[in-house]
C-alpha positions as CSV (number, residue, x, y, z in Angstrom):
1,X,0.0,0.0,0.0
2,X,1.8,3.4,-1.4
3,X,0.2,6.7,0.8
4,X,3.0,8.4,0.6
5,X,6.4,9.3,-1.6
6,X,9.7,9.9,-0.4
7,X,11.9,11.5,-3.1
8,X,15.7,11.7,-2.9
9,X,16.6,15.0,-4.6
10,X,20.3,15.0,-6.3
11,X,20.2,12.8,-9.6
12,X,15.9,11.9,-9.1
13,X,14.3,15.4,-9.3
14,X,17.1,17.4,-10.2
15,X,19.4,16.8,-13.1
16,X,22.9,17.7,-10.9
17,X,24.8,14.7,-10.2
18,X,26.8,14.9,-13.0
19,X,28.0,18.6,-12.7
20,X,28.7,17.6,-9.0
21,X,30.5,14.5,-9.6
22,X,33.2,16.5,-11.7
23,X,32.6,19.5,-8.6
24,X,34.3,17.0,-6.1
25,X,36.9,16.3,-8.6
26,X,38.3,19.4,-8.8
27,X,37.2,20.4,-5.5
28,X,39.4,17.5,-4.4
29,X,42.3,18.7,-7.3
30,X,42.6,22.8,-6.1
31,X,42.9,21.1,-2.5
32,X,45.9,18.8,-4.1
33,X,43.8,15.6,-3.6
34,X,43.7,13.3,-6.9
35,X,39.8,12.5,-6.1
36,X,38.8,9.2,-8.8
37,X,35.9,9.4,-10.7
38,X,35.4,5.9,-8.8
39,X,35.3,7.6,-5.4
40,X,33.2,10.6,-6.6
41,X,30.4,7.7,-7.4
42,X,31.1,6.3,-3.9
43,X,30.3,9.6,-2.5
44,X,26.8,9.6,-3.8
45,X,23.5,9.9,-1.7
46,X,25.8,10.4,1.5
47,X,25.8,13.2,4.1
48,X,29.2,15.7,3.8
49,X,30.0,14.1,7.0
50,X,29.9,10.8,6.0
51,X,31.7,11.6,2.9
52,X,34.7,13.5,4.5
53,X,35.0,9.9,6.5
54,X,35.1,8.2,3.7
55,X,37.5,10.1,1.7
56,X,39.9,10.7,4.6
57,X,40.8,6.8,3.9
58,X,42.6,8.2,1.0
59,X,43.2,11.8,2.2
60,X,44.0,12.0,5.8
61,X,44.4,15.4,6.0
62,X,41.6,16.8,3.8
63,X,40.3,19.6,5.1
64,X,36.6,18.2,4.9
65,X,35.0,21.9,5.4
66,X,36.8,23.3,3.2
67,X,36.7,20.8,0.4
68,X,32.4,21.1,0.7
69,X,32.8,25.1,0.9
70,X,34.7,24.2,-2.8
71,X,31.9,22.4,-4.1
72,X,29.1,24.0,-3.0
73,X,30.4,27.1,-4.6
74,X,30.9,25.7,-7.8
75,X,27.0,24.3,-7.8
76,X,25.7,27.6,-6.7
77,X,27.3,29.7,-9.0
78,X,26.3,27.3,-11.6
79,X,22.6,27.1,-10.2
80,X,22.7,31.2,-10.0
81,X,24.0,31.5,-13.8
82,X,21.3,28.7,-15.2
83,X,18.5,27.6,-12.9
84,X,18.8,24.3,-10.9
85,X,18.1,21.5,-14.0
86,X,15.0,18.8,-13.5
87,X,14.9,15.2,-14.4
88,X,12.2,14.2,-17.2
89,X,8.9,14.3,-15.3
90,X,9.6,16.1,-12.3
91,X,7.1,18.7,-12.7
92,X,4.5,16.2,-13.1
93,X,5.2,13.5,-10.3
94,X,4.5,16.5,-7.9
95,X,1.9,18.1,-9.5
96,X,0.2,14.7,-9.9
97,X,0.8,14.3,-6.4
98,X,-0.9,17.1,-5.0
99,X,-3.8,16.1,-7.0
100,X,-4.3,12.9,-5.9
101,X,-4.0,13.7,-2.2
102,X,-0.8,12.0,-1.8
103,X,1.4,13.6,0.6
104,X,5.6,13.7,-0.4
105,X,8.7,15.0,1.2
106,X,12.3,15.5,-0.4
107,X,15.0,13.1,1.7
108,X,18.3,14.3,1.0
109,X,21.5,14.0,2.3
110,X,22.0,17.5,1.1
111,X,22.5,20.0,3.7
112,X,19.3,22.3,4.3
113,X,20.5,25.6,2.6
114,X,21.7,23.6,-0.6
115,X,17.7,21.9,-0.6
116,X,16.5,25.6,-0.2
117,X,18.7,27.4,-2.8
118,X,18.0,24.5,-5.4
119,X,14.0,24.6,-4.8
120,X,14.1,28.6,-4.9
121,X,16.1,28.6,-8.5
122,X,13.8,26.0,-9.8
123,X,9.7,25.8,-10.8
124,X,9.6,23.9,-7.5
125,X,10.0,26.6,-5.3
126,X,7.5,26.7,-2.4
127,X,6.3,22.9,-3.4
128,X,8.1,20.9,-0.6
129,X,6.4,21.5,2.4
130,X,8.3,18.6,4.0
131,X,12.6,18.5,3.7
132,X,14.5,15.9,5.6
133,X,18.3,17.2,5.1
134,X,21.3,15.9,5.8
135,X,22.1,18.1,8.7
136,X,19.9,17.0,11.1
137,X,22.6,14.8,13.0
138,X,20.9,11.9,11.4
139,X,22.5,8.5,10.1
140,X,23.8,8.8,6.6
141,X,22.3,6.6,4.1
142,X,22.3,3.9,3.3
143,X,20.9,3.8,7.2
144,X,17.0,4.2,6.9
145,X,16.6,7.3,9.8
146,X,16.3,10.0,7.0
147,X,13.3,7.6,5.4
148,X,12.1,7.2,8.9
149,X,11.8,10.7,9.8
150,X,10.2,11.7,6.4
151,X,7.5,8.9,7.2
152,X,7.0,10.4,10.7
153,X,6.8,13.6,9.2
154,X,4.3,13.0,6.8
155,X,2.5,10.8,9.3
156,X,2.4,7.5,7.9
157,X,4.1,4.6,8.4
158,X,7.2,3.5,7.0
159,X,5.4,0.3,4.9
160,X,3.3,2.8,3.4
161,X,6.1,5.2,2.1
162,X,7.5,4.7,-1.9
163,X,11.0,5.7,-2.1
164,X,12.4,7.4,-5.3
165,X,16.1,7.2,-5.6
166,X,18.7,7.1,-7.8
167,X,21.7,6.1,-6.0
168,X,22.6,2.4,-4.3
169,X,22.8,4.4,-0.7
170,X,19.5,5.6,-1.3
171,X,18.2,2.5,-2.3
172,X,19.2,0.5,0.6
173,X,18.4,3.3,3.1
174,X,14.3,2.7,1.6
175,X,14.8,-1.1,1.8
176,X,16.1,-1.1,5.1
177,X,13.7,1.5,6.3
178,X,10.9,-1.2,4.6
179,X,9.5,1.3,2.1
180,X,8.6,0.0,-1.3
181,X,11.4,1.4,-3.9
182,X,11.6,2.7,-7.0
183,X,15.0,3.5,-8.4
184,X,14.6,6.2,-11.8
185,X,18.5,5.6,-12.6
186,X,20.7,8.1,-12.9
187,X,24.4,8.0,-14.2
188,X,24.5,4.3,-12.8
189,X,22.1,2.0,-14.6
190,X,20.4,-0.4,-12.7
191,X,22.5,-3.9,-12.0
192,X,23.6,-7.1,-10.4
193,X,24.6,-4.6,-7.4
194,X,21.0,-3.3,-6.6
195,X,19.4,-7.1,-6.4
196,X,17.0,-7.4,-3.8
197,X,17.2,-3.5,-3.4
198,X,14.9,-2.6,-5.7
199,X,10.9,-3.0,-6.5
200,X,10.7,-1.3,-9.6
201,X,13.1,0.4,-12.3
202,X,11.1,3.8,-13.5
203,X,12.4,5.0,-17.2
204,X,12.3,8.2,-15.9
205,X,9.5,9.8,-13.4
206,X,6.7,9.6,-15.3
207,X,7.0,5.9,-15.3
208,X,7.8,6.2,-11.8
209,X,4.3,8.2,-11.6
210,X,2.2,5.9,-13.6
211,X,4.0,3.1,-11.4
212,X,2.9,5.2,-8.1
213,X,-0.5,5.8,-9.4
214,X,-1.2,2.3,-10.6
215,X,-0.2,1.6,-6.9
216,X,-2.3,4.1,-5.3
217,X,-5.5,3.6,-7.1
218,X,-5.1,-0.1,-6.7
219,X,-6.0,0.2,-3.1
220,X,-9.1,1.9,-3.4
């Protein structure tokens, strides 16, 4: 039973994870860090946090703040010159959604600000009423407590919540929270890697809607 939709937001409503996965390359290259390609994907759907962790395995002495204060300026001042990009169908999932009556939240590992200053250079400004961010002290995914909270949030339970992601994080966060998932890939396709992670693959989101709705209208 789908009542309500948990959307990721980097890479499944906005077009931006490949503009940020060259960011944290040359973030990581002005700081004298060879970041991969390879550990650029490893860094996606995680918290800044978590992903300082992770690439202090290969840069102990990274300055994690600074190497996000990098990054985030390259998105903005890209977002500020050309509006933040949408996937295929993200103006009519949400539109959709507020006609049917289902409730939806954006679940990011994105800090708060970034959410804020993508939604307000985009036609989705004011159309989130519920954010779960990355800085809420919350377990990075692919730990469900960001799906968790969204479903409290929203006020349903957490076997009741779709999951839209992208990423492999994201997509084991929603299974381990025990939300049905979608994955609408991305710059990974979908693979032997996301086995038993993954209910449905969307073409893009308005497959993922007509999969949501089928759902939806099933159970009335």
């Amino acid at each position: 039973m789908i009542r309500a939709v948990l959307f990721d937001m980097d890479g499944t409503l906005f077009d931006t994870e490949g503009l940020g996965l060259q960011l944290e390359i040359d973030a990581g290259a002005e700081m004298g860090c060879a970041v991969t390609m390879q550990m650029a994907h490893d860094l996606l759907g995680v918290t800044e946090k978590a992903g300082t962790e992770y690439l202090h395995q290969f840069f102990p002495s990274l300055d994690g703040e600074e190497y996000w204060r990098r990054f985030a300026q390259g998105m903005r001042a890209h977002i500020e010159k050309n509006g933040t990009p949408l996937k295929k169908g993200c103006l009519e999932i949400i539109t959709a959604l507020q006609a049917m009556g289902v409730p939806y939240a954006i679940v990011s590992s994105s800090n708060r600000s970034v959410i804020d200053f993508y939604l307000q250079h985009s036609p989705l400004a004011g159309a989130f009423s519920t954010i779960v961010s990355g800085d809420l002290g919350l377990e990075s995914k692919p730990a469900p407590d960001c799906f968790l909270k969204g479903a409290e949030l929203l006020g349903v339970s957490p076997q009741s919540c779709c999951v839209v992601e992208d990423s492999i994080h994201g997509l084991r966060a929603g299974r381990n929270a025990g939300m049905h998932t979608v994955m609408v890939p991305d710059i990974i396709p979908c693979g032997e890697m996301h086995k038993g992670l993954v209910d449905y693959v969307a073409a893009d989101l308005h497959d993922a809607l007509r999969h949501i709705r089928e759902a939806v209208c099933s159970q009335l």
